[in-house]
C-alpha positions in Angstrom: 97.1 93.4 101.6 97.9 94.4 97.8 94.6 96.8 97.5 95.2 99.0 100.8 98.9 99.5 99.5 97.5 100.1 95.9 94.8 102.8 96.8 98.4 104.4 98.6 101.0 103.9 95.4 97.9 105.9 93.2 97.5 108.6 95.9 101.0 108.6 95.9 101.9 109.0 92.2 98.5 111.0 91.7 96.9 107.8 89.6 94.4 107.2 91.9 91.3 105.5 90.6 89.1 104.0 93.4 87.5 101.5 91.2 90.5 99.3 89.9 91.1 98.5 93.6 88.0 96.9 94.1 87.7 93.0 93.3 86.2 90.0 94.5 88.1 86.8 94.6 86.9 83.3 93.8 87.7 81.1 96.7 90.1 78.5 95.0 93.3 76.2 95.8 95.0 77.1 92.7 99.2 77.7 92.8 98.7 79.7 89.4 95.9 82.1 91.2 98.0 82.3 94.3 101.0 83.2 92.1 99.9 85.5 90.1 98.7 87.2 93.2 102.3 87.1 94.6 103.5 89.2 91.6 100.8 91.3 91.8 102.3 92.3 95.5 105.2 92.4 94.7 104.7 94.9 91.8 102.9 97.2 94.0 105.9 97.0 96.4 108.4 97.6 94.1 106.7 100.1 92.9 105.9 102.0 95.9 109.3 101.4 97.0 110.0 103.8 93.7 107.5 106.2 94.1 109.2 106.7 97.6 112.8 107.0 97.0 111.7 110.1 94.8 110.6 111.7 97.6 112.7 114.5 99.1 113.0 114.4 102.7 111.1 117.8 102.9 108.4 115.6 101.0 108.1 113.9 104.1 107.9 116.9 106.2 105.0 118.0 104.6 102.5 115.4 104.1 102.1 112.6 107.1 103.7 109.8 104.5 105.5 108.6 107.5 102.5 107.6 109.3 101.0 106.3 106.3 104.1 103.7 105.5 104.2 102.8 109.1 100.8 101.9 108.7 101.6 99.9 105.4 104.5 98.1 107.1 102.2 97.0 110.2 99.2 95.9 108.0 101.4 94.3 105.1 102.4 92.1 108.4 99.7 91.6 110.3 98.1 89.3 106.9 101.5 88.0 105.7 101.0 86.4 108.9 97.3 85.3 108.6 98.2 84.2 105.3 100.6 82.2 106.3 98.9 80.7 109.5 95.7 80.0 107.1 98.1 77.9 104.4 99.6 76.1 106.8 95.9 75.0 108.8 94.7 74.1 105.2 97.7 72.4 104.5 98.6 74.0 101.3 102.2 75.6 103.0 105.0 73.9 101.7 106.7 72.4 104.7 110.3 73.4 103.7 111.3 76.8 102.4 
């Protein structure tokens, strides 16, 4: 979820560099990996959220940013969801929130 909003936040702030985006992730039940994953999201977010209220609504107009951040939104969903559905399978959800 993190790198397909990453590869947009350095297109977007004109940063881009394909190969920090590209990582392989050891398969492990570890709070402290999952965590620092977290803030790794939420960084990105925050920062794109940034990038994005910069933006001029003629900024907008000109590019197809709209479709793109649509696109963000559904995909940013669609495996918060997986994620989610996967933890709680493997048991590692917390049962209350």
């Amino acid at each position: 979820m993190s790198i397909i909003n990453e590869i947009f936040l350095h297109k977007l702030t004109g940063a881009f560099d394909g190969n920090e985006t590209f990582s392989l992730t050891e398969q492990l039940n570890d709070n402290e990996k999952w965590s620092e994953i977290v803030k790794r999201v939420e960084m990105v977010q925050h920062s794109l959220r940034e990038a994005i209220s910069k933006m001029t609504n003629e900024d907008f107009e000109l590019s197809d940013l709209e479709e793109k951040l649509y696109n963000i939104i559904l995909h940013d969903a669609y495996h918060t969801g997986q994620i989610i559905q996967i933890r709680k399978m493997q048991g590692s959800w917390p049962s209350h929130r």
